[in-house]
Structure formats: C-alpha cells, structure tokens
C-alpha positions in Angstrom: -27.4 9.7 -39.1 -25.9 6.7 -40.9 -26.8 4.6 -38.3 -25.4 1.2 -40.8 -22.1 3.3 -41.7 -21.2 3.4 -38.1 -21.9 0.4 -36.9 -20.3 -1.1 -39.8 -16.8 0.7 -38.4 -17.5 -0.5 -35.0 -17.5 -4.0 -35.9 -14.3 -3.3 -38.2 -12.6 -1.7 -35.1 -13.7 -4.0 -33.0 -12.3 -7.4 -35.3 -8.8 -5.6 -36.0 -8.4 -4.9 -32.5 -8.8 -8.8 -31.6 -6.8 -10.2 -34.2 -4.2 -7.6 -34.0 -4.1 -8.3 -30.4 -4.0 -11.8 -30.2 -1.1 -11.7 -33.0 1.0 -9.5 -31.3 0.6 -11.7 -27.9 1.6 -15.3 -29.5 4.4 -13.6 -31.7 5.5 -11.8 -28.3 5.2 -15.5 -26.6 7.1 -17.0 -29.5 9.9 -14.7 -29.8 10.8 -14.4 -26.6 10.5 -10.5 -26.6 9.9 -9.5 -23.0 11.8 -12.7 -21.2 14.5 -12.1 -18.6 17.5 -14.7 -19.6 16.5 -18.1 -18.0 12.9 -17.1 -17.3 9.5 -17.5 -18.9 8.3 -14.4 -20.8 5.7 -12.7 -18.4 1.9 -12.9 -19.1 1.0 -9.3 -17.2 3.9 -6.7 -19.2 4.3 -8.9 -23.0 5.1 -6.2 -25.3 4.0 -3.4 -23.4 5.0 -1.1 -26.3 3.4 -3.0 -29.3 0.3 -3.6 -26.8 -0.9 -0.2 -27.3 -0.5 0.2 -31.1 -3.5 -2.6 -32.0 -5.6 0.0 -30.2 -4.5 3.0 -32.5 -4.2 0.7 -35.7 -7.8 -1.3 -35.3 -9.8 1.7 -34.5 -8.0 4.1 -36.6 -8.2 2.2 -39.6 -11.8 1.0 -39.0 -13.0 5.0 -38.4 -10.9 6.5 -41.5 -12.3 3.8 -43.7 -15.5 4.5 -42.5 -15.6 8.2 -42.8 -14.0 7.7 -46.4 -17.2 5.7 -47.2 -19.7 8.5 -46.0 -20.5 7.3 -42.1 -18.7 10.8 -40.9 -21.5 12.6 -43.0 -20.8 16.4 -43.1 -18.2 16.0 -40.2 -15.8 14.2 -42.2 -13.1 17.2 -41.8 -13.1 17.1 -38.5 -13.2 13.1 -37.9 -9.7 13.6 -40.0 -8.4 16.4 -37.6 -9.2 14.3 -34.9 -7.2 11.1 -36.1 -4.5 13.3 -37.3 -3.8 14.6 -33.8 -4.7 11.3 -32.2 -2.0 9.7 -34.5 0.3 12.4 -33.6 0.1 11.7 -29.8 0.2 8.0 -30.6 3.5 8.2 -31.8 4.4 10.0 -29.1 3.7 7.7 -26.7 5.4 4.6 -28.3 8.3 6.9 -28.5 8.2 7.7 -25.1 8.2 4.1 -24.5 11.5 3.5 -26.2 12.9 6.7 -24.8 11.8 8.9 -22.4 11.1 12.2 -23.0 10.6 15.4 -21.1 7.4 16.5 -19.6 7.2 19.9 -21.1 8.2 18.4 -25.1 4.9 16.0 -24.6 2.5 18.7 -23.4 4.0 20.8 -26.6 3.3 17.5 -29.2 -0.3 17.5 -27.7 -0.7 21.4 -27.6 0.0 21.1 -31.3 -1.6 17.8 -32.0 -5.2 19.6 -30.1 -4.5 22.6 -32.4 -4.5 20.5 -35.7 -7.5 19.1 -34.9 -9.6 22.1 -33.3 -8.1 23.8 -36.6 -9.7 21.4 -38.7 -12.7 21.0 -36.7 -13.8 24.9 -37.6 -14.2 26.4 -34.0 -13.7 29.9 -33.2 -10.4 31.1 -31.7 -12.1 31.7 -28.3 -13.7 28.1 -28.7 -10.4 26.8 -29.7 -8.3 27.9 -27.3 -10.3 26.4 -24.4 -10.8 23.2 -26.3 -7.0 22.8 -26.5 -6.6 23.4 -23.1 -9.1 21.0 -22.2 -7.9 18.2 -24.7 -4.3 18.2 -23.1 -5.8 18.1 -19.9 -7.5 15.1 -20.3 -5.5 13.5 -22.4 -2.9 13.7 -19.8 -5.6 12.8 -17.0 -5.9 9.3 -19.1 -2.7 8.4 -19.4 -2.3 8.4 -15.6 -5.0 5.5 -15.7 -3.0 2.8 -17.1 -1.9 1.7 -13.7 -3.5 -1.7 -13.4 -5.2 -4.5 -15.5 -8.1 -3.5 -17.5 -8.2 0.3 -15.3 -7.9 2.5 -18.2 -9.5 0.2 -20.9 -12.9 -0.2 -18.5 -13.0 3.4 -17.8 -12.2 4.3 -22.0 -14.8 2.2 -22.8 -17.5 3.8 -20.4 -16.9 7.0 -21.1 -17.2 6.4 -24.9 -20.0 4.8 -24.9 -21.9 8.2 -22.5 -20.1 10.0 -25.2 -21.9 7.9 -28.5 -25.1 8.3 -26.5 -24.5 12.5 -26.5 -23.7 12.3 -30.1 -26.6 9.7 -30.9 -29.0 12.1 -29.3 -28.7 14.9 -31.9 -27.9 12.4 -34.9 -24.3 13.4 -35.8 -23.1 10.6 -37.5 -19.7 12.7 -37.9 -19.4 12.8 -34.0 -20.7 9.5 -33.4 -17.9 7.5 -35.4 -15.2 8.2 -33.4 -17.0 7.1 -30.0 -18.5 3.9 -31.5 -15.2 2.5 -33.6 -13.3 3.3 -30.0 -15.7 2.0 -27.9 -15.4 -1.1 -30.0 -11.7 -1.0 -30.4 -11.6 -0.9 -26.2 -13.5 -3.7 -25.7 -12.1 -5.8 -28.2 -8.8 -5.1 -26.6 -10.0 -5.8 -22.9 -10.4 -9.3 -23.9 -6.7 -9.4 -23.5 -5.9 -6.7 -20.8 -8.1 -8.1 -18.0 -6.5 -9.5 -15.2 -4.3 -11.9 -16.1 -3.2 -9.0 -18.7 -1.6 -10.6 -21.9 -0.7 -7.4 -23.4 -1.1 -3.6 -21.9 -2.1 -0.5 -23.8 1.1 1.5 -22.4 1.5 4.9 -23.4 1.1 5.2 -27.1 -2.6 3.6 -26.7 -3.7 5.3 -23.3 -2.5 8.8 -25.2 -4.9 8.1 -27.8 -7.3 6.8 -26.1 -7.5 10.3 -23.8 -7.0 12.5 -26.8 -10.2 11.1 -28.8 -12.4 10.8 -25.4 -11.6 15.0 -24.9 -11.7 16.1 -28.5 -14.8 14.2 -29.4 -16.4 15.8 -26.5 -14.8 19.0 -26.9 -16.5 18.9 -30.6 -19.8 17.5 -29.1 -20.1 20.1 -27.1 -19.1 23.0 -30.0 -22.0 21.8 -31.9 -24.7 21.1 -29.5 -28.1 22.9 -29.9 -28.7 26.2 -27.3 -31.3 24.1 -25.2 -28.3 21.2 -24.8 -26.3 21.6 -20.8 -23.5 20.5 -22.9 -21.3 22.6 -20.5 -22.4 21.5 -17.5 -23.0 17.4 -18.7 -19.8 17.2 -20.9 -17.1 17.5 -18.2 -18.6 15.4 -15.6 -17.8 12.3 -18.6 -14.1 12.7 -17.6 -14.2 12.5 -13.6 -12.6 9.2 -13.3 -9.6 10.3 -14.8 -9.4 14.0 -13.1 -9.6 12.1 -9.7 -6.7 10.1 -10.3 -5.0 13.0 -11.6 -6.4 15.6 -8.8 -5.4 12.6 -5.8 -1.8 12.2 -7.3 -1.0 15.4 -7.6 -2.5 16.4 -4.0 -0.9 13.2 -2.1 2.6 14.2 -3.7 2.1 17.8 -2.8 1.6 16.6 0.6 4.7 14.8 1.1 7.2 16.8 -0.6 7.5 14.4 -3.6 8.5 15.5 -7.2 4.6 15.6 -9.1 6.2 14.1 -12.4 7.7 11.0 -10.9 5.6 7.7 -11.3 4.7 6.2 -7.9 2.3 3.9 -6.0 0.2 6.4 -5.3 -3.1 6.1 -8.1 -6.6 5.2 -7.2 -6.0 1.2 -8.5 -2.8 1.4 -5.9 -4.9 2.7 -2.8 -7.6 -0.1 -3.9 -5.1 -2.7 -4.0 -3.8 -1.5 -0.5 -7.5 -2.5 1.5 -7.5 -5.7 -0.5 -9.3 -5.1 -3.2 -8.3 -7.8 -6.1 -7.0 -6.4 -9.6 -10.4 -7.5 -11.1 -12.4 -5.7 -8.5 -10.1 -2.5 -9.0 -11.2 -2.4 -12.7 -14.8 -3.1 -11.8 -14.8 -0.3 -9.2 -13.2 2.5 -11.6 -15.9 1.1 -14.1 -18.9 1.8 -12.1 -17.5 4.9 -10.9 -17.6 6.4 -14.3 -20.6 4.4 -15.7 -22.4 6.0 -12.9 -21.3 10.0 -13.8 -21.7 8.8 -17.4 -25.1 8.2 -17.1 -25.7 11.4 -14.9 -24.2 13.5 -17.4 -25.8 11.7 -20.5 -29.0 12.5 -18.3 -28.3 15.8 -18.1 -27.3 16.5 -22.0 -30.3 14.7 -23.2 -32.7 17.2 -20.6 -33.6 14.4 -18.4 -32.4 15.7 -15.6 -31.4 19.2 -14.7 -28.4 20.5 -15.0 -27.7 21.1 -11.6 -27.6 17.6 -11.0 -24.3 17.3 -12.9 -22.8 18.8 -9.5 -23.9 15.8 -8.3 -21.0 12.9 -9.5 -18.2 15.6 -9.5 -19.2 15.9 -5.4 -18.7 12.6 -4.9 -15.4 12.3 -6.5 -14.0 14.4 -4.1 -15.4 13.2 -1.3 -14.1 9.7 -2.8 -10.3 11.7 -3.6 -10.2 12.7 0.3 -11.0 9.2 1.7 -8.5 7.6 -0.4 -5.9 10.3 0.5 -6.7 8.9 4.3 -5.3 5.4 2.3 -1.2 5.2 2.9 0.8 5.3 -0.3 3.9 5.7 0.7 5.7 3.0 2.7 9.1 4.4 4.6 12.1 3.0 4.1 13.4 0.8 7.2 16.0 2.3 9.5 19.4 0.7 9.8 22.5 1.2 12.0 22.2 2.4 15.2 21.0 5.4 17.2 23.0 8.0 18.0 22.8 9.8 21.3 21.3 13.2 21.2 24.1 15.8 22.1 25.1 16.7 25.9 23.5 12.8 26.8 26.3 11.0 28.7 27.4 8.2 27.0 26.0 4.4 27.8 28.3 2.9 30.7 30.1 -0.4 29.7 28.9 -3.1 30.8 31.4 -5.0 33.7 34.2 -7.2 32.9 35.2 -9.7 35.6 38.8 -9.4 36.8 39.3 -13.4 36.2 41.2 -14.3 32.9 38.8 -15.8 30.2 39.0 -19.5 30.0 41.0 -20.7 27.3 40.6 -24.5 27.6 38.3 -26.8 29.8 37.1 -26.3 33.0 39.2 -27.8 35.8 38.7 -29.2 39.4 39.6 -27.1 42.4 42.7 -29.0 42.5 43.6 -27.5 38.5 42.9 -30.6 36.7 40.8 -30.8 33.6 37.3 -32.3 34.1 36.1 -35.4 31.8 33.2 -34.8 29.8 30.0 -37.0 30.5 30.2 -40.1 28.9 28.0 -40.6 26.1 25.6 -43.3 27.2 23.1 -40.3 28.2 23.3 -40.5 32.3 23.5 -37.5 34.5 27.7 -37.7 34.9 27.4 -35.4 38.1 31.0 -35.0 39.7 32.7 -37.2 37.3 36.1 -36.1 36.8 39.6 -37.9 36.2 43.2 -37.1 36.1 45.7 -36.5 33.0 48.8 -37.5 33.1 
C-alpha cells in the first residue's frame, strides 16, 4: 500500500479545496453574485452553485494526479471509472442547479454514470447489476442531506473516513485514494460550510460526494477477502443517509404529499423544530454516523461479529419513528368565516331599536343641544346651555 502516495493526494485535496473555497467566497462577496437589489449579499446561500464545484475540482484533481503517479497501485482502472461517473453526476447536479430537471432523466445520468464505473471496475454482471442499484441509491440518499449547515459535509466526512479504514485494512492503495483525497476534500471544505455557512455544497457537490461514498464501497466490498462481513459491515456505513431518505419518504406518504417535492420535513428540520441549534444538528448527524461507522469498521475488520452490524441499523429506526412523532408540516391558517352546516337555522339578527340613530349631539329633554364639558378638567355634570 503506498501509504506516502495517498497521503500526498490527501493533502493536495485537502489545499485546493481551501483555496478554491475561500476564492470563490470573496469573488462571490465582491461581485455581488447572490445579492437581492438594495441588500447585502447573504453569508449562509453565496454561490450555492459554484460552492459545490471546489469539492469536485480539489478532490478530483488531487486523486487523478495521484493515481497517475502510482498511489492507485493495480486499481488505477477503476479509480478512473469512479471519477468518470463521479464527474458525470457532478455536472449533473450543477446543471440541475441552473435548470431543473426531471426526476426520472437524473436517476438515468446516474444509472449510466454507476454503469461506467462498475464497467471499468471489472465486476461480474451479477455483481454489477446490484452495485448499480446500490450506487444510485445512495447517491440519491446523500443528496437529500444537504439540508442544513455542515449536515451533509460532517456526515461525508465520517463515512469516508470508516470507509479508508475498510480499505486500509486489506492494504488497497487503489481503494484507499478515493476515501482519503475525499475525506480531505470534505474537511477542507467544512471550514467554510459550518454554521455561519459562507458557501454550500448544493447539488453538483452532494451528488458526488454520494456517488464516490457508494461506489468505493460497492468496490470495497467486490474485492474483500472470503473471511471479510463485507456484506453485512459495508451497508450499515450509509445509515445516516437511508434514514433521512426512509423518514421523508414515510412522513410524505403519510400525509398525502407528492414524495419528489422538497419540504421541511429532513432529520436537520425535525432537530431544528425541539430547539436544537444549526451546529448541534450537524454534530448530532455526525455522531450518529461516526457511531455505525465504527460498528461496521468493527465488524469488517472481525472485531466484532457480524451480527452486531444489526445493531446501528436498529437504532436508526427506532430513531426514524420518534422523529416521525416530530411535526413537519405546519397547516395553513383558516380565513373567512364558517359556514353553517346544512339544515342549521340561520343566526338570528341581533335587535335594532325602533329610535332613529342620532345624527348630531345629544340634546336636553327639552330638544336643545348639550354643551360639551369645558376643558379645565372638572366633572361638568348637568351643564348644558341654549343656542340661539
């Protein structure tokens, strides 16, 4: 394992990330890009759409220089499937950004962007077909994350650093890049997407960020040893993200919402809800999956058995059925008035007195006008006077 090779590329990833951030963010700040006429430029959404790409540039760049130089090893084919298709669904997220597109042309970009890269990788058609399915699925899972500051960028981070250790364990360099430059690339770019966020990852960078988390594993799995629970310690990396996803879809099931249309209804917005703070959000999703990373790392290293990997995907859905307990949708207030339900007598009006409405001042028995009090603040009881 080229233990120097890799590291090297995490470093790389890591100081593009940061500089590429921190450019984008003053030249966002400077040009204005992101202000509402007569406002300041906001701090939390600057270039939501350019946010994402110093993720995809700093680690991409950082792990294709450093397979070309021999850190990939023998895996070097299938570290460039893997940035293929994660470049593919890149650009499909920053175009989504600029113009939406439709639910069923994404999941076909990624369908074919998984197939480049399981193509490339060598795995069997059996293999291959369940690693596609797998890779869309939690690429998609991901993308749901980027709901809050720092959310999807803690839990990314996390979950490639469980996946490094799986890699690290057999010494495969060529699966070990990818973790290590994105790790580094994460972290480099949470130093400006914590709360306050300056920039956001958006879609572009959460779409490759989910696509290299489930085809490294998916490939980390293929070529672990017989004696590895790579099955059973593999998946339980991703349960952070299939939470999100599995709550979502269940809470919009449950009210007759559309399942594709965004809404307050995530794991950071049922958080935020019981007053916990942005920060604490991103802290909570992080030691949620730091805690089934380290089971399942466990587990694929033969620390612990493999039934134990049962363990953090329990919890999750004990965790999914509290929050669903959490309201997420607020009703609309009721305007106008009620009507009556049918065959209910209408509401009697309410009596008029037979005397004629005063028009002018009130007047004495005798029909004069009355004087009002005068204004040196003494009771003026009875004080009246005639008009002539």
């Amino acid at each position: 394992m080229n233990v120097l090779g890799i590291i090297a590329s995490a470093v790389a990833a890591l100081f593009i990330t940061v500089v590429l951030a921190k450019g984008v963010r003053r030249t966002a700040l400077r040009s204005g890009i992101g202000r509402e006429p007569g406002a300041r430029p906001s701090r939390a959404g600057v270039v939501r759409r350019l946010g994402g790409a110093t993720v995809v540039i700093g680690v991409g760049t950082a792990a294709a220089a450093g397979s070309g130089l021999g850190a990939a090893g023998d895996g070097g084919r299938a570290v460039t499937g893997l940035l293929a298709g994660a470049g593919i669904v890149a650009a499909l997220g920053l175009v989504h950004e600029v113009r939406p597109l439709g639910a069923p042309l994404r999941v076909a970009v990624q369908a074919a962007a998984a197939t480049l890269a399981v193509c490339l990788a060598g795995l069997s058609p059996v293999a291959g077909i369940v690693a596609v399915i797998w890779i869309v699925l939690v690429t998609q899972a991901f993308a749901l994350l980027d709901t809050s500051d720092g959310a999807l960028v803690t839990v990314g981070a996390v979950t490639a650093a469980g996946l490094l250790a799986c890699a690290a364990v057999d010494g495969r360099s060529g699966l070990a890049l990818l973790p290590a430059a994105l790790l580094a690339g994460l972290i480099g770019f949470l130093l400006h997407n914590w709360h306050p966020a300056r920039i956001r990852p958006g879609a572009s960078a959460s779409l490759f960020t989910g696509f290299l988390l489930a085809s490294s594993g998916a490939l980390i799995h293929a070529a672990a040893p017989p004696e590895r629970a790579a099955w059973a310690a593999l998946p339980v990396l991703a349960t952070v993200a299939l939470a999100d996803a599995a709550l979502v879809l269940i809470s919009r099931r449950r009210a007759s919402r559309p399942l594709l249309q965004d809404g307050g209804d995530h794991i950071t917005h049922r958080l935020r809800r019981i007053r916990v703070t942005v920060p604490g959000t991103a802290v909570v999703l992080g030691l949620w999956a730091g805690a089934a990373v380290t089971i399942g790392t466990l587990v694929y290293a033969g620390v612990l058995h493999p039934a134990l990997a049962l363990v953090p995907p329990a919890g999750s859905a004990l965790a999914v059925l509290a929050l669903l307990r959490i309201p997420a949708y607020v009703a609309p207030p009721r305007t106008g008035t009620r009507r009556p339900a049918p065959g209910t007598p209408a509401p009697a009006a309410p009596p008029t007195s037979s005397a004629p409405a005063a028009a002018g001042p009130a007047r004495t028995p005798a029909g004069r006008p009355t004087v009002p009090p005068p204004p040196t603040g003494r009771p003026a009881v009875g004080v009246t006077a005639d008009r002539s």
